[in-house]
Structures are given as structure tokens and as C-alpha cells.
N, C-alpha and C positions, 0 to 999 in steps of 0.2 A: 852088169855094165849099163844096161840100158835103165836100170834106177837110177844108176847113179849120173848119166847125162839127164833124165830128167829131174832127177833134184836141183842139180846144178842150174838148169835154163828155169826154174821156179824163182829158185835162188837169188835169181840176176835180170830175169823179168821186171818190168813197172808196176810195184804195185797200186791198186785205185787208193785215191787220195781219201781221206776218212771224212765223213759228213759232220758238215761245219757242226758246231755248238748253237743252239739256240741262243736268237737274240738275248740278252735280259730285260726284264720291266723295265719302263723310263716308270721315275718317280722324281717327284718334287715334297717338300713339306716345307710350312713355315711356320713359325710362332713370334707373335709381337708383345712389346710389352710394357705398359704405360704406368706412371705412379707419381702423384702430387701429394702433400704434405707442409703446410704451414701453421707455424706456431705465433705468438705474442699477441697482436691484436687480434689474428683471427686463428680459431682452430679448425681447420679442415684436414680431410684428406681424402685421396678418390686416386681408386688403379684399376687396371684394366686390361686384359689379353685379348687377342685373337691368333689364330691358330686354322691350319687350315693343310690338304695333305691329299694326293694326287697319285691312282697306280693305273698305271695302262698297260694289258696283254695285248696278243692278235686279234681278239675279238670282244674283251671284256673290259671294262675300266670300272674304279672305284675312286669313289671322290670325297671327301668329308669336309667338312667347318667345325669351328665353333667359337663364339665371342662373349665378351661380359664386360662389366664393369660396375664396381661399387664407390659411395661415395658418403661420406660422414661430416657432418659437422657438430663440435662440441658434442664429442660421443654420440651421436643420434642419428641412426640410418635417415639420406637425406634422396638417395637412387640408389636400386637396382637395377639391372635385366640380365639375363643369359640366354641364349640359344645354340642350338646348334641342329643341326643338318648333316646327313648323308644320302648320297646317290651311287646305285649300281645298272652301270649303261652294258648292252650287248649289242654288238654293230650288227644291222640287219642290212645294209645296202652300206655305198660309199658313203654318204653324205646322214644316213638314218639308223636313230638307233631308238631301243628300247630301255626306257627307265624305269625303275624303281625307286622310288624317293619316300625319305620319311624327316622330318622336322620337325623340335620341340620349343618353345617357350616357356620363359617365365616373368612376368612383370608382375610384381605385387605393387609395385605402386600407380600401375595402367589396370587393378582390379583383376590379376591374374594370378593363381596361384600354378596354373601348368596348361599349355595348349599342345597338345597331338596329331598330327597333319601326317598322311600316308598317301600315296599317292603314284596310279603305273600312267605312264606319260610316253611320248615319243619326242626323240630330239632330232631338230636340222641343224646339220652345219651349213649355213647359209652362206659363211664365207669362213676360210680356213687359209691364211697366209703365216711365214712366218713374224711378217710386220703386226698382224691385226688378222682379231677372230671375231665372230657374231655368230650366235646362235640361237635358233628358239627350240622351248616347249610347248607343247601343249598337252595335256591328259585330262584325266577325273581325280578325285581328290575327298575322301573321308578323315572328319577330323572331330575331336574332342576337347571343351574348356572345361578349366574348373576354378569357377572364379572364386575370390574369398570368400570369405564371413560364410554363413548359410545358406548359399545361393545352390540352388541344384546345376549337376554334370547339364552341357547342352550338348549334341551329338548335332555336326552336320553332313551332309553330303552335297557336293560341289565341283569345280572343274579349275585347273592351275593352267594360268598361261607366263609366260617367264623369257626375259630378252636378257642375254649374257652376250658382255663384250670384250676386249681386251686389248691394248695395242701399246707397241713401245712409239714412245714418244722422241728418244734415243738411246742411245747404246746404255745409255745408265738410270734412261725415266722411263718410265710404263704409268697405265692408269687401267682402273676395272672397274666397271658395275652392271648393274645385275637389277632387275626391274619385275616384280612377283605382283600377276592377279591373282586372286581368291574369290570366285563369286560363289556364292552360296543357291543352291538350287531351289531349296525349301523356300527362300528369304530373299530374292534379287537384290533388297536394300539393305540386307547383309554380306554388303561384301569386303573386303579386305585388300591394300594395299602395300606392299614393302620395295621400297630403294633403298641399294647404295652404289656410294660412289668413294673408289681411290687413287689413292696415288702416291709414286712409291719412289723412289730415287736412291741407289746402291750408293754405299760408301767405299763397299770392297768387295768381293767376292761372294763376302755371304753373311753382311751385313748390308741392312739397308733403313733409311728414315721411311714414317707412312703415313699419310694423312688419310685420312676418313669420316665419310658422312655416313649418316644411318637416318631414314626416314621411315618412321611407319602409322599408317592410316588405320583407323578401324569405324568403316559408317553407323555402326550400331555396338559400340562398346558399353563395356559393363556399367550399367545405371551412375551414374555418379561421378566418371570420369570422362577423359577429353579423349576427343577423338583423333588430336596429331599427337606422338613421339618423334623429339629429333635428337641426334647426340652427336657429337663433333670430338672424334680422336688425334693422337698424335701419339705415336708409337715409335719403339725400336727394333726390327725385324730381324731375325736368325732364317735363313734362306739356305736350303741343301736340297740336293737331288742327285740325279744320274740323269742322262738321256741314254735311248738306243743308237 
């Protein structure tokens, strides 16, 4: 009898409520995608991607790029370049995290056949709104060229300073850029520059237009070449993600 009254008050007791489900990642990715083509008096044609892709845990995030664009006229490569970028941050305070970053190149027409850049850095969120972000880095930086023709591998070691911003202009414009030192430690007058600047304006949910600068410096480039690149995009965006 007395089982069976405490089965009963078990039975009919409150059970504890089950431990929520883990957040999920917020994730974002995007890919854009550019492409001209004319025929009759003149033969060209020139396309172009960027692409770019965002995961954030409780303590961990991962972040990628990566962009290009080629260009021909009267069959005859007239521009390349490609790069791309990844970074893995670990939050060590509110505001500071630690990164790992690695970043490639290729410009055969800026006398590069492949650039290498590795680099553990620390990040501030210096400001973190949902309007508008700004961030910096700073760290050390080993990196490797290999410039055309018969030119030997160069190996440097150096330090990355880097200002990332971001902010909606309104509910359907936004704009970002990103501003990359490279000073070279071996070489002071070897150092290295990279901007850019966007800007992006939704059509609908998860499509969007994007304009883009691309600027890049190099004080001491490869014998024979110049030492500004600039390139000016105009893309069609594919936009998806989740938030927490």
C-alpha cells in the first residue's frame, strides 16, 4: 500500500523542467558575382566573384574570404588576381580575442606567381553596436613570395596591424572596409599596404547589389612592376545565414 501511495505522489508530483537545447551557431555566408562580355567593335570580357562566410560559438569564431577577377581581351589575358583569407578568433576577455590568420595571393600581372602570409594577432572590439562595428588588430606576421620568371622564393618576418569596420547606413544599405599594414621587420622600406571599401544595398531578403574598391600598395615590389593596384567592382550578392 504504501508503494503504491508513493508511486502515485511521483506520479503526480512536478517534474524539473529539461535543460534548454544549446544555442546554435549564428552563421552568415555570402557570394557575389560579376561578368561583362562584348562583342563587334571591341572583344572583351572580364568576371569576377567574391565570397565570404562567418561562424561564431561561445567562445570560438571562424571567418573566411575570398575574391578574383579575370579579364581578356581579343582572347589574350589582359588581368588577373585572386586571394583569399581565413581567421580563427578565441575570446579571451569581453572585448579581446586571439587570432590566427592566414592569407594568400596571386597577381601574375603585379610579378607574382603566389604570396603566403601567416600570422597569431590579437583582436579589440573597440566598438561593437548593432548599427556599427570597428575593430582592430595587431600581431607578428611570417610570410612567403614567389615571384615569376626565375626570381628566387623571398621569406619575411614582420608584424600586421589591420582596422575593420562596418555599419548600416539603413535598414537596406550597409558599407565595410578593412585597412591591412604589413611592415616587414628585415626591410622597414619593405612594407605593404591593402584597402578596401563596400557597399551593398539589399533587393530582398537575400539578394543584394555591391559595389567595391580594392586598393593595394607594395613599397618595394617585384623589379619591373608598379607599386599601386586598384580594381573597382560591381556585383550581384547571394546573402544567407541564421542568427542566435
Amino acid at each position: 500500500m504504501r508503494f503504491l501511495l508513493l508511486a502515485a505522489a511521483l506520479a503526480t508530483s512536478p517534474q524539473p523542467a529539461p535543460a534548454p537545447a544549446p544555442a546554435p551557431a549564428a552563421w552568415d555566408a555570402k557570394v557575389g558575382l560579376s561578368y561583362l562580355s562584348t562583342s563587334g567593335n571591341s572583344e572583351a570580357s572580364s568576371g569576377g566573384f567574391d565570397a565570404g562566410f562567418n561562424r561564431a560559438w561561445k567562445s570560438w569564431a571562424l571567418e573566411g574570404s575570398a575574391n578574383g577577377f579575370s579579364a581578356t581581351r581579343k582572347q589574350r589575358r589582359t588581368a588577373e588576381r585572386f586571394n583569399a583569407q581565413t581567421r580563427l578568433k578565441r575570446r579571451l576577455r569581453k572585448f579581446l580575442h586571439l587570432t590566427f590568420g592566414a592569407h594568400w595571393d596571386r597577381d601574375r600581372f603585379a610579378g607574382l606567381d603566389s604570396r603566403h602570409t601567416a600570422d597569431i594577432s590579437l583582436l579589440w572590439e573597440i566598438r561593437e553596436t548593432p548599427t556599427w562595428k570597428l575593430r582592430a588588430l595587431a600581431g607578428l606576421s611570417a610570410g612567403r613570395e614567389d615571384p615569376r620568371g626565375d626570381r628566387p622564393m623571398v621569406d619575411s618576418f614582420g608584424g600586421l596591424l589591420q582596422v575593420n569596420s562596418d555599419a548600416k547606413l539603413s535598414e537596406t544599405a550597409s558599407w565595410d572596409g578593412q585597412l591591412i599594414l604589413f611592415p616587414n621587420f628585415d626591410d622597414w622600406e619593405d612594407y605593404r599596404l591593402h584597402g578596401k571599401l563596400g557597399l551593398q544595398a539589399a533587393l530582398n531578403k537575400h539578394l543584394g547589389l555591391r559595389l567595391g574598391y580594392d586598393l593595394k600598395y607594395d613599397h618595394e615590389p617585384v623589379p619591373g612592376f608598379e607599386t599601386t593596384d586598384t580594381s573597382t567592382t560591381a556585383s550581384l550578392v547571394l546573402q544567407l545565414g541564421a542568427k542566435r
